[in-house]
C-alpha positions in Angstrom: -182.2 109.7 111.3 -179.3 110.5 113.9 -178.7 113.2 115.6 -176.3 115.8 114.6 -174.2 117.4 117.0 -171.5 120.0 116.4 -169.1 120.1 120.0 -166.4 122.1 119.8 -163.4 120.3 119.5 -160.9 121.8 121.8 -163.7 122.9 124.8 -166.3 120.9 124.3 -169.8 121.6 125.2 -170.6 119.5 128.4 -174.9 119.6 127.9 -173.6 118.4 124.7 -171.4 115.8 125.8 -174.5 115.3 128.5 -176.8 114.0 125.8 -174.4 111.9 124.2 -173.6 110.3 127.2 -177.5 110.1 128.0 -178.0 108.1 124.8 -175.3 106.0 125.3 -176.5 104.3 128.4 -180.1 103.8 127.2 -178.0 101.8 124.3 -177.3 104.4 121.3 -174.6 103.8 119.3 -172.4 107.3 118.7 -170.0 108.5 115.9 -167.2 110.3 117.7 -163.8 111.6 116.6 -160.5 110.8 118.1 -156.9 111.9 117.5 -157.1 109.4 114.6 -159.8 109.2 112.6 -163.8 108.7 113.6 -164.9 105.9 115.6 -168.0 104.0 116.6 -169.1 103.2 120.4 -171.1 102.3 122.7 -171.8 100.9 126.1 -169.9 98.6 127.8 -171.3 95.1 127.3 -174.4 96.5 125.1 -175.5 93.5 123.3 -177.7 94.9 120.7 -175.6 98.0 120.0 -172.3 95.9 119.5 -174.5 93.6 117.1 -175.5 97.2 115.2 -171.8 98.1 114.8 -170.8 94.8 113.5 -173.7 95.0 110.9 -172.3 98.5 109.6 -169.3 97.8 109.8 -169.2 94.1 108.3 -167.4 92.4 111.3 -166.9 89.1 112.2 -166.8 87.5 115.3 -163.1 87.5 115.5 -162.6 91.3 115.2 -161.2 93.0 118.4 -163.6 95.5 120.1 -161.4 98.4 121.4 -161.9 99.8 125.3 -161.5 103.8 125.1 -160.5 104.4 128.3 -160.1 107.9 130.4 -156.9 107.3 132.3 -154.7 104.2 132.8 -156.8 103.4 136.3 -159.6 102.3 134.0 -157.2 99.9 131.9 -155.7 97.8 134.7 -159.4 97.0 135.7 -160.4 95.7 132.6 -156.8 94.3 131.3 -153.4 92.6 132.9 -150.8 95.4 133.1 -147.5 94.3 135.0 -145.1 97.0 136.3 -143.3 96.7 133.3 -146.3 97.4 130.7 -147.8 99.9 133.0 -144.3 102.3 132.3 -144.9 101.6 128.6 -148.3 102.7 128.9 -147.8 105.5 131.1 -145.1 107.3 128.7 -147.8 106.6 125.5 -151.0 107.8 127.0 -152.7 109.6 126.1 -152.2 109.0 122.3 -152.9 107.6 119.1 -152.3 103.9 120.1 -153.8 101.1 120.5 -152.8 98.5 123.0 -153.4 94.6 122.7 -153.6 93.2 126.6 -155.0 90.1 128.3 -158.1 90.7 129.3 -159.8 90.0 133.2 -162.9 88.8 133.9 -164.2 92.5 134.3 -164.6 92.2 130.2 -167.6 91.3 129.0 -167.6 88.2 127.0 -168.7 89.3 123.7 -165.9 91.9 123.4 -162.9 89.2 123.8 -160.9 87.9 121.0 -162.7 84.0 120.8 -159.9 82.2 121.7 -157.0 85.0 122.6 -159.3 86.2 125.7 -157.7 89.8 124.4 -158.8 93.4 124.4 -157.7 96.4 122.8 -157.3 99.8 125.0 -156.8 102.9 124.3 -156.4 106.4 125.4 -157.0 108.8 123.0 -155.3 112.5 122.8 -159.3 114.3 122.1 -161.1 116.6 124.0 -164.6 115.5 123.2 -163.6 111.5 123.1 -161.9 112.1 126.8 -165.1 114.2 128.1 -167.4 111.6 126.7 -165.1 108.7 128.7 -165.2 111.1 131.8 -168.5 111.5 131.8 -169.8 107.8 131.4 -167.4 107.0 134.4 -166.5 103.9 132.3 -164.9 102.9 129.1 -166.6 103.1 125.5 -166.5 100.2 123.5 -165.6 101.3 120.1 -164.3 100.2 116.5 -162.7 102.5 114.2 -165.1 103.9 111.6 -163.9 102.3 108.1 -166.9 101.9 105.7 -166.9 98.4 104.3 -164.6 98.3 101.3 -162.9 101.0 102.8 -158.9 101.2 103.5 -159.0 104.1 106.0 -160.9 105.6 108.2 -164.1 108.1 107.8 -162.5 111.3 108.6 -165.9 113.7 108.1 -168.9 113.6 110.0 -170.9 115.0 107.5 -170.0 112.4 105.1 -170.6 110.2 107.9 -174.3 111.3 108.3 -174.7 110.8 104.1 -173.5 106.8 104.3 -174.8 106.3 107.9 -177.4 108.5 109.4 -180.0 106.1 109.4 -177.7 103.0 111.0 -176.3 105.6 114.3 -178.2 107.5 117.4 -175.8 110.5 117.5 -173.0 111.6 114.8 -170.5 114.2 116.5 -169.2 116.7 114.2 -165.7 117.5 116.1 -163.8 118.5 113.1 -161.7 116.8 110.6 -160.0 113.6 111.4 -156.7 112.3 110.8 -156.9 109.6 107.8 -154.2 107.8 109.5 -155.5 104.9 112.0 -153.5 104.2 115.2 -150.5 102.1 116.2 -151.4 98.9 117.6 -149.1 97.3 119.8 -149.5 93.8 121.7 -148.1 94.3 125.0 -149.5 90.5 126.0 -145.6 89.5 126.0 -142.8 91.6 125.7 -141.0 92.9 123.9 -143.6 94.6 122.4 -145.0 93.3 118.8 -146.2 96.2 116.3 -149.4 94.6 115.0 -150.0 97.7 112.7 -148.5 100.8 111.7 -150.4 104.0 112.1 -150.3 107.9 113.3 -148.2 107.1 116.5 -144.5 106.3 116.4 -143.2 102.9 116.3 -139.6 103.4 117.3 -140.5 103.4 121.3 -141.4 99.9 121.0 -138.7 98.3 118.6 
């Protein structure tokens, strides 16, 4: 059975934070919330766990992992940003977005789009998402939590730990979610492309 972890949502407890991050380098794979709804991550490049998360949530080998990122340094190391996409991100971060870039060789391979060589990036607008980023000193890779069958996105950890506690090393119970998922936006060419409609607003990029 997971762990169970209530961290405040607004100051969040940093031993707290501390043992997620602890379990996330030996491999765990955490339920965390953002300023959408929850999500699911782990380490960067963590075979096994990545495998784990595709099993719950019923992904295929074309789904896009997402890179949860602390600040916009992190992203130009693991993505392409020109001066033009790094003014777009700049005035969107932190939010609820999600941003499709070409990916550098920093990614590891079995987080890339098979034949896109893409990644998703984010920053989100959460306390406890940002201190667990911070902490790590390196992006998370994460997936939106949507149970299979599922249109949107878990929004309660403790109905997270009823369907799941047996499938996740630490559930984080930061408060009610947002049912809404994010924005994504391909910034690979511009102008930008909405991919999906979500919580953040569309009209910047149209």
């Amino acid at each position: 059975m997971s762990d169970f972890l209530e961290i405040h949502p607004e100051t969040p407890q940093q031993r707290l934070i501390d043992q997620v991050v602890e379990r996330v380098r030996k491999g765990g794979v955490i339920a965390y919330p953002t300023d959408s709804g929850y999500a699911l991550g782990c380490s960067l490049g963590e075979k096994k766990a990545v495998e784990g998360i595709k099993r719950l949530r019923q992904l295929d080998d074309k789904h896009n992992f997402t890179l949860v990122c602390a600040d916009l340094s992190e992203i130009s190391t693991y993505a392409k940003v020109d001066n033009a996409v790094f003014r777009l991100l700049k005035a969107h971060t932190p939010g609820p977005y999600t941003f499709i870039l070409a990916a550098t060789s920093e990614v590891p391979r079995l987080l890339l789009h098979p034949k896109r060589r893409s990644i998703g990036v984010r920053v989100p607008d959460n306390p406890i998402a940002r201190a667990i980023v911070d902490t790590l000193g390196m992006p998370l890779m994460s997936v939106t939590l949507i149970a299979p069958d599922d249109e949107y996105p878990m929004t309660d950890a403790e109905d997270i730990r009823d369907r799941f506690g047996h499938q996740l090393d630490i559930i984080i119970d930061g408060g009610a979610c947002s049912l809404e998922p994010t924005t994504v936006v391909d910034l690979r060419e511009l102008p930008p492309q909405i991919l999906r409609e979500g919580r953040g607003d569309t009209a910047p990029f149209e």
